[in-house]
C-alpha positions as CSV (number, residue, x, y, z in Angstrom):
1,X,76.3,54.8,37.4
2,X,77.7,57.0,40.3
3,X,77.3,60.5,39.6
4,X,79.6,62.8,41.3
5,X,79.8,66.4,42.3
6,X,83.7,67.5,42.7
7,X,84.5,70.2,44.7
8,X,88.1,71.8,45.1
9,X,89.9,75.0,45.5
10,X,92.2,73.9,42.1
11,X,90.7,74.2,38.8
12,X,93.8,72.7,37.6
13,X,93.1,69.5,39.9
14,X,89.6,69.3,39.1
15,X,90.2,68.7,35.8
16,X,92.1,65.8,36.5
17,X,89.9,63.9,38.3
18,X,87.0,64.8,36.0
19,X,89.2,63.3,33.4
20,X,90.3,60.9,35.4
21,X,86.5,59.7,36.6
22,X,84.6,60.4,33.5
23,X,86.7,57.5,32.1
24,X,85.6,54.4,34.4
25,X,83.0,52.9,33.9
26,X,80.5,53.3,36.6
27,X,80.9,57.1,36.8
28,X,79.8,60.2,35.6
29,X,80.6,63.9,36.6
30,X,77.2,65.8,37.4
31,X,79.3,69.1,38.0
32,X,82.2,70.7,38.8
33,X,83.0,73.5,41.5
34,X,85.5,75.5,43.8
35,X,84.0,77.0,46.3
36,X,81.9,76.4,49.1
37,X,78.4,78.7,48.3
38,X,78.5,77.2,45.1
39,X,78.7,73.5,46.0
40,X,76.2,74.2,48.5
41,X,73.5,75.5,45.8
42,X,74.9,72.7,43.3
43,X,74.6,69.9,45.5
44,X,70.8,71.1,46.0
45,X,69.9,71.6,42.8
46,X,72.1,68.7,40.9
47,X,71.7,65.8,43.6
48,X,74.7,63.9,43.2
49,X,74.9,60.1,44.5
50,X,78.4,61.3,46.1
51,X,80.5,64.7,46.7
52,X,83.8,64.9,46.8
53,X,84.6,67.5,48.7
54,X,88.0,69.9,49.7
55,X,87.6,71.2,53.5
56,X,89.9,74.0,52.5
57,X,87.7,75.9,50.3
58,X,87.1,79.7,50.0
59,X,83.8,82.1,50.7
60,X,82.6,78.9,52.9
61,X,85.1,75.8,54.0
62,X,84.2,72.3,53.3
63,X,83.1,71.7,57.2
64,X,80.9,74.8,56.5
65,X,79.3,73.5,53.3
66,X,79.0,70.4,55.0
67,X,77.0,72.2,57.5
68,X,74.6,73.4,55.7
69,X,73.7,70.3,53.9
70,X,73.1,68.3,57.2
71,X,70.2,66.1,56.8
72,X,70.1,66.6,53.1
73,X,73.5,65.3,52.2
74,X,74.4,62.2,49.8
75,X,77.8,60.0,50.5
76,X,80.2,62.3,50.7
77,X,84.3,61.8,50.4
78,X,86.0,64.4,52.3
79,X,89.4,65.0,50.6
80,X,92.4,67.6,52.4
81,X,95.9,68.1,52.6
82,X,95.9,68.7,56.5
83,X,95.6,65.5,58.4
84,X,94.2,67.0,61.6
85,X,92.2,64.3,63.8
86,X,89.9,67.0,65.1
87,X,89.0,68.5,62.1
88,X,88.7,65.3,60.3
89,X,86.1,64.1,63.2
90,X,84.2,67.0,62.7
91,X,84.0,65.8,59.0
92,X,82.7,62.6,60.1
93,X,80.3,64.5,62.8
94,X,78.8,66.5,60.5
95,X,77.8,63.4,58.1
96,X,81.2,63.0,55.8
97,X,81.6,59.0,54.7
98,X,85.1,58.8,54.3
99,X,88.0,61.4,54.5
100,X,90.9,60.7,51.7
101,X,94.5,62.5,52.2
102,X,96.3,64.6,49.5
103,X,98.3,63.9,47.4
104,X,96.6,60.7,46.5
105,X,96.7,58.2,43.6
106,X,93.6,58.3,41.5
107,X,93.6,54.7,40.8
108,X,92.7,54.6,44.8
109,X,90.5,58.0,44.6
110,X,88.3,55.8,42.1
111,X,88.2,52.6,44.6
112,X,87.6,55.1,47.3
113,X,84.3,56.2,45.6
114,X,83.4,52.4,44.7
115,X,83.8,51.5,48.5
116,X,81.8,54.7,50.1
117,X,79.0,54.4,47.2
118,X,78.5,50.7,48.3
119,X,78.9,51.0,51.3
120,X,76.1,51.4,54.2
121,X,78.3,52.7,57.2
122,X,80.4,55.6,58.1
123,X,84.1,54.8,57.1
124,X,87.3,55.8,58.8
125,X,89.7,58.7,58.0
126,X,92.1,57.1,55.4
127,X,95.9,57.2,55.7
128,X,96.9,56.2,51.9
129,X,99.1,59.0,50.7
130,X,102.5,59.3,49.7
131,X,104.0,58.9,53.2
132,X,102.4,55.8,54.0
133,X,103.1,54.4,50.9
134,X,107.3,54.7,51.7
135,X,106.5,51.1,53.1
136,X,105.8,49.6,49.9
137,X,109.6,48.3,50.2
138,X,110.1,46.8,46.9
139,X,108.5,49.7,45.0
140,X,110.8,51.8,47.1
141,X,114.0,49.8,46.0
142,X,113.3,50.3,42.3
143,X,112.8,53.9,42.9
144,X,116.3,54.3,44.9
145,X,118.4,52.2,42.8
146,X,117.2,54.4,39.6
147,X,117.8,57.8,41.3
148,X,121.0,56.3,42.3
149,X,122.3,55.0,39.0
150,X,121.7,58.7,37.4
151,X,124.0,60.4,40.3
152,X,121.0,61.5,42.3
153,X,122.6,61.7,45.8
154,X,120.6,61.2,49.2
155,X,122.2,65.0,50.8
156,X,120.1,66.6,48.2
157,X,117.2,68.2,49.1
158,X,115.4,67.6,45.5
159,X,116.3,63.7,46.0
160,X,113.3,63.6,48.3
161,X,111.2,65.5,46.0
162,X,111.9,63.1,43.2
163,X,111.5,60.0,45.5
164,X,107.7,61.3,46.3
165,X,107.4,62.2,43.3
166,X,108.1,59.1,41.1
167,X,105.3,57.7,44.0
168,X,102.8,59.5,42.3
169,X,103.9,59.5,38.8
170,X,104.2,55.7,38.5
171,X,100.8,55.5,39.0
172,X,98.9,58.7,37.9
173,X,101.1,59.1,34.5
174,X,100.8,60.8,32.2
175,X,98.4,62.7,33.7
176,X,100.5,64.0,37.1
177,X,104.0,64.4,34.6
178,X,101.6,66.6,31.8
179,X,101.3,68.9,34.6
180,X,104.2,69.6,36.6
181,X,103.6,73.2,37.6
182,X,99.7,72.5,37.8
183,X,99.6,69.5,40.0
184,X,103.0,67.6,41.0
185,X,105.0,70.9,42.4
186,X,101.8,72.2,44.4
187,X,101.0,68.5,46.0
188,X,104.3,68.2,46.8
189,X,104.7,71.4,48.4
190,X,101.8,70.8,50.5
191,X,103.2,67.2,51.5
192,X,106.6,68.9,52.5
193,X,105.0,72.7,54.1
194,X,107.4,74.2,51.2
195,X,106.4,76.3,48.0
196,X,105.8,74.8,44.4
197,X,108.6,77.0,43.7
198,X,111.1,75.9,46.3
199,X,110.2,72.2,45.2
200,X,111.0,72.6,41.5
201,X,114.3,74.5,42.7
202,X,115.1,71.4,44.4
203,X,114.3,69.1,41.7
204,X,116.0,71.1,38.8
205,X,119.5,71.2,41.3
206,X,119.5,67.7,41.8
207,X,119.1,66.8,37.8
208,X,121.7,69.4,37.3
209,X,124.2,68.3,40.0
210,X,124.1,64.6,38.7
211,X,124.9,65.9,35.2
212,X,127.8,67.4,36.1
213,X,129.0,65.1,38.4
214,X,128.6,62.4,36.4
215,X,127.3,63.4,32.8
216,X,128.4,60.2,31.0
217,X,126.1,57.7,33.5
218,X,122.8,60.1,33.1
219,X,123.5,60.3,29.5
220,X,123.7,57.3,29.2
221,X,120.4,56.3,30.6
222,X,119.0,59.1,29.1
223,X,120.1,57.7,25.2
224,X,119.5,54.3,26.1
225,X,115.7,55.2,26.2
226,X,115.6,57.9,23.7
227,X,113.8,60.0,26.2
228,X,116.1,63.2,25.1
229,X,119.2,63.8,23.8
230,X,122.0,62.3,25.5
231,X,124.1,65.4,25.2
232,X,121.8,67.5,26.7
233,X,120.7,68.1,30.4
234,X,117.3,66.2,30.8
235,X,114.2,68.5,32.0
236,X,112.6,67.3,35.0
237,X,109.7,65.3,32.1
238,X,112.2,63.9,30.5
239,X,113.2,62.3,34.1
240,X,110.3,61.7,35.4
241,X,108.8,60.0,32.2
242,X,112.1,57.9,32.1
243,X,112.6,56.9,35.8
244,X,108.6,55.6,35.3
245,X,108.9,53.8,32.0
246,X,112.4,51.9,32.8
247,X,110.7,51.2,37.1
248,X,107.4,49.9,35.5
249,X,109.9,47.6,33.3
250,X,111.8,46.8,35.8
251,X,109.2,45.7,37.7
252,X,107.3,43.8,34.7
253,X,110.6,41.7,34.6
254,X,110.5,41.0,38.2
255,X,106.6,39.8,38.0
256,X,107.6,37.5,35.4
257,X,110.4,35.8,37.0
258,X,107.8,35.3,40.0
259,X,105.2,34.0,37.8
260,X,107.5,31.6,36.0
């Protein structure tokens, strides 16, 4: 069993991943914190087999705690939003395993954990995050073709937004689309240097200009999966949750055809 210390600036995202964690397995959450001085004293006093730790923390940063637990440190998985070669080195000079980039999937956050547990040697800075997942090509044609057939148009700034944001949702539902405001606006904001405000702006226009461009096709696809009423404008759940459930389909039909 791996126990594990989180440590982030975001209550909101801490609870996720202690959700998210406490229900594998080989894991268990040994404490919780969001700040530096206070996963300093925890680390000390609860010795976790792993930290996973936010460099941009207040009162002291993650290369600070990291610091001051030279010499006395378990594995620790640095995670951040700013993917900085010199300050990521510095991680890994000042005894970080492995540095993970927000926004990330926690199906990968989990493996992540598995690999620097297990593993003996320092690990490289990781580049899995939304970005670098654009060149799953298939994935990305499922995506594109449903935004498209509900009158989402490219020139719209929130058709980006959605793009990334289906990314994440498709594999980190329902917990990412049962927190909108919490999680998915703030990660996207710091993907695109924006605010959570400005991003759900964005996403809200483009829903609103494909329903009245062309109500009858998003209505349609909204009744034909009885995610909302037909009649009615979709919130940006009722998209989400639909664009995931008819993709995941889409792509169970597609893994069937290869299988038989």
């Amino acid at each position: 069993m791996i126990s594990v210390l989180i440590v982030d600036h975001s209550r909101e995202l801490c609870d996720i991943i202690a959700k998210y964690l406490s229900l594998q397995p080989d894991m268990q959450i040994c404490g919780v914190c969001y700040d530096g001085r206070s996963a300093v004293n925890l680390a000390r006093e609860l010795r976790p087999e792993l930290v996973l730790l936010d460099l941009g923390l207040p009162l002291l940063d993650g290369l600070g705690v990291l610091d001051a637990l030279r010499g006395e440190l378990p594995k620790v998985l640095v995670i951040t939003a700013f993917p900085r070669e010199d300050i990521i080195q510095k991680a890994l000079d000042l005894g970080a395993s492995y540095c993970l980039l927000k926004p990330f999937y926690l199906s990968v956050l989990a493996r992540t954990i598995r690999d620097v547990y297990s593993s003996s040697t320092e690990m490289v800075m990781d580049n899995f995050n939304l970005k670098s997942f654009l060149d799953n090509r298939e994935l990305a044609r499922y995506i594109e073709d449903f935004l498209t057939a509900a009158g989402i148009r490219q020139q719209l700034k929130g058709y980006k937004y959605l793009k990334e944001a289906l990314y994440l949702a498709l594999d980190n539902q329902p917990l990412v689309l049962d927190a909108l405001t919490k999680v998915l606006y703030p990660a996207l904001a710091e993907k695109f240097n924006t605010t959570p405000s400005s991003v759900e702006a964005a996403i809200r226009g483009a829903i609103t200009s494909a329903w009245q461009s062309d109500k009858a096709a998003l209505a349609k696809l909204m009744r034909k999966k009885d995610e909302c009423d037909g009649r009615k404008k979709p919130t940006t759940s009722e998209f989400l949750t639909l664009a995931c459930r008819q993709i995941q389909v889409e792509l169970r039909e597609a893994q069937k055809e290869v299988l038989y």
